[in-house]
C-alpha positions as CSV (number, residue, x, y, z in Angstrom):
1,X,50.0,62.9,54.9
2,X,47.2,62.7,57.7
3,X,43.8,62.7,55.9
4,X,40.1,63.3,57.9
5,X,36.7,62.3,55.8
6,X,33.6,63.9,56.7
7,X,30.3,62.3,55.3
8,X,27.1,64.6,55.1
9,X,24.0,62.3,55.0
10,X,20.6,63.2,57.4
11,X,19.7,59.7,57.2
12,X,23.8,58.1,57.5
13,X,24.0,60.6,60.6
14,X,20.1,59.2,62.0
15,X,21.8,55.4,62.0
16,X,19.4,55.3,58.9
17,X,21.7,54.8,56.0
18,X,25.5,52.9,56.5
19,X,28.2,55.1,55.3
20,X,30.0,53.3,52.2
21,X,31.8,56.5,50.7
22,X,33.7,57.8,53.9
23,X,35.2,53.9,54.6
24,X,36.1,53.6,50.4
25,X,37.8,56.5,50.8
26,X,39.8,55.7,53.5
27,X,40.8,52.5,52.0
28,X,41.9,54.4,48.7
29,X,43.9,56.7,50.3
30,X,45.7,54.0,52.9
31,X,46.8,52.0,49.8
32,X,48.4,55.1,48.8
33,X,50.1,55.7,52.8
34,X,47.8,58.2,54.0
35,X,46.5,57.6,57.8
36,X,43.0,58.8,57.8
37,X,42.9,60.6,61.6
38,X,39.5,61.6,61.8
39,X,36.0,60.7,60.5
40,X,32.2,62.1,61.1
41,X,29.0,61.9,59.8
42,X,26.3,64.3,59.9
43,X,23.7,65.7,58.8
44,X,23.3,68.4,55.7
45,X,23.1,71.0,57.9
46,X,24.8,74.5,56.8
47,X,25.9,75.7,60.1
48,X,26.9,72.2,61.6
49,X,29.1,71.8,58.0
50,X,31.1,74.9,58.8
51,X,31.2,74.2,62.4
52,X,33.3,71.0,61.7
53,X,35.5,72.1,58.7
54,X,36.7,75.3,60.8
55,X,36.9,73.1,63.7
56,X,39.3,69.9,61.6
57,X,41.4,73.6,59.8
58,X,41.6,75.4,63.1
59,X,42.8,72.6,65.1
60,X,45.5,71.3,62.5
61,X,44.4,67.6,62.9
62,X,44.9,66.8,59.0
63,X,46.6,68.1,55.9
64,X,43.9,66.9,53.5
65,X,40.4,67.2,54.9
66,X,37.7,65.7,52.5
67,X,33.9,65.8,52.6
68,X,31.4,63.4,51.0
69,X,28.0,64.4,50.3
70,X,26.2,67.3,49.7
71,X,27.4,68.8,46.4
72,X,24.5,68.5,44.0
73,X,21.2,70.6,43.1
74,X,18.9,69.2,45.5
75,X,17.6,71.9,48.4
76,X,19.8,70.0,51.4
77,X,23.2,70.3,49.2
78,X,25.4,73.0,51.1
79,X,28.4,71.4,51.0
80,X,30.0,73.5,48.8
81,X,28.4,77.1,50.7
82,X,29.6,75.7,54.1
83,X,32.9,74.8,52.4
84,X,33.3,78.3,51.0
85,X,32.2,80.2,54.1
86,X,35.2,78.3,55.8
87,X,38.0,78.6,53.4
88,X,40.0,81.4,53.1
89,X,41.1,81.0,49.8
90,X,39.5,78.8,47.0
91,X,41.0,76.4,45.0
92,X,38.9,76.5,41.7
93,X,41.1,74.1,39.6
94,X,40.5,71.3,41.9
95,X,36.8,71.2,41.2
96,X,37.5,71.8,37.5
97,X,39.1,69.2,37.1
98,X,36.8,66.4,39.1
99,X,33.9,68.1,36.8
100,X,36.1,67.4,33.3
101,X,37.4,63.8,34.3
102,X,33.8,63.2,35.5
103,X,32.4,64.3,32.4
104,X,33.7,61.4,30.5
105,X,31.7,59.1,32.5
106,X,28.8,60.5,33.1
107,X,26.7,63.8,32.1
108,X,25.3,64.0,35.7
109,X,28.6,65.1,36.7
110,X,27.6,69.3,35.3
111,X,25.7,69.0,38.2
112,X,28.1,69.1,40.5
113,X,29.0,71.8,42.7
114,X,31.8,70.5,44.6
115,X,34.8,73.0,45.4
116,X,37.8,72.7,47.1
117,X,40.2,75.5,49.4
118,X,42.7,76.2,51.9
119,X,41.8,77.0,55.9
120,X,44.7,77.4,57.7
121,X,47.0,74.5,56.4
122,X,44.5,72.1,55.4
123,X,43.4,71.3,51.9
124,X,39.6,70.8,51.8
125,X,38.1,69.2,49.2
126,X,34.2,68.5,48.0
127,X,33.3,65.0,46.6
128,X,30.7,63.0,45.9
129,X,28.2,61.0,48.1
130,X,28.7,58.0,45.9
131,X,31.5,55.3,46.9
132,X,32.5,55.3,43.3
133,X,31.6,59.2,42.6
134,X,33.9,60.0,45.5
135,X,37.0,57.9,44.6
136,X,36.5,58.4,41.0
137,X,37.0,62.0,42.0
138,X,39.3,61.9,44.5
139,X,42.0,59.9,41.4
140,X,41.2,62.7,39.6
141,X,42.9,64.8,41.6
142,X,45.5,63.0,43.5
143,X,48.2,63.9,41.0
144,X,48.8,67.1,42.4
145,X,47.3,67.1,46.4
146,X,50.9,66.1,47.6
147,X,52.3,69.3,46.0
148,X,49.5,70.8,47.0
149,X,49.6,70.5,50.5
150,X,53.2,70.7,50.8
151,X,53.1,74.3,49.1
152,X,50.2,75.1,51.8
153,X,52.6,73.9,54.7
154,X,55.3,76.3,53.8
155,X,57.5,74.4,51.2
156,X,60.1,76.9,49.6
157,X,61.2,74.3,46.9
158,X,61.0,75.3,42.9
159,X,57.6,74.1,41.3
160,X,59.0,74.2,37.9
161,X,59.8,71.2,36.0
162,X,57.9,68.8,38.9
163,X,54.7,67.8,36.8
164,X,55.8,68.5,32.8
165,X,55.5,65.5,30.9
């Protein structure tokens, strides 16, 4: 799987602030075998947010396309707004489930907006600015993003049976 992290942060994308989130995440995923292809920062800027995502989708350069950053209350968070505008279909479960598992750690996670979708065949997903938020959220999901992604490249194969415990 080919993986591309996109970190929004005004003052990470001034040279202001050193991103820690987009590198964690990178390391999490390689231990797991996924070459992380591309990585940006910028700033919380609506149009520049869906400029890139379609951009990353359009092109094909990644499977798994994850943004950092910009999914709480505060006036600059339009992560999850850019995220939708690009996506054609949403993934609602996804953000569920980072909510619930982040719920158990921390009430601050209700405020979360993050949302996931599909553009094209990539998978893109909202997390966290935090280095911790972020992978914390990203474990949460991981179970099911292989699937995921192979049933948004095409694969045929029966889902049944695959996850029941």
């Amino acid at each position: 799987m080919r993986a591309a992290i996109l970190t929004l942060s005004d003052k990470g994308s001034r040279g202001e602030r050193v991103d820690t989130s987009g590198p964690a995440l990178a390391a999490w995923m390689a231990e797991r075998g996924v070459q992380t292809v591309q990585t940006d920062i910028i700033p919380d800027e609506y149009d520049r947010v869906v400029e890139v995502l379609s951009d990353w989708a359009d092109r094909g350069i990644a499977d798994l396309i994850l943004t950092t950053g910009g999914t709480g209350v505060s006036p600059r968070d339009v992560t999850p707004e850019a995220t939708m505008q690009v996506c054609s279909r949403l993934v609602p479960g996804l953000g569920e489930l980072m909510r619930l598992r982040s719920l158990e750690k921390t009430p601050m996670a209700s405020l979360s907006r993050a949302v996931a979708g599909i553009r094209n065949q990539s998978l893109i997903i909202n997390l966290p600015g935090s280095p911790k938020g972020a992978v914390e959220n990203l474990e949460a999901v991981w179970p099911v993003i292989g699937h995921g992604v192979e049933k948004i490249r095409g694969d045929q194969r029966d889902c049944g049976g695959r996850f029941d415990r």
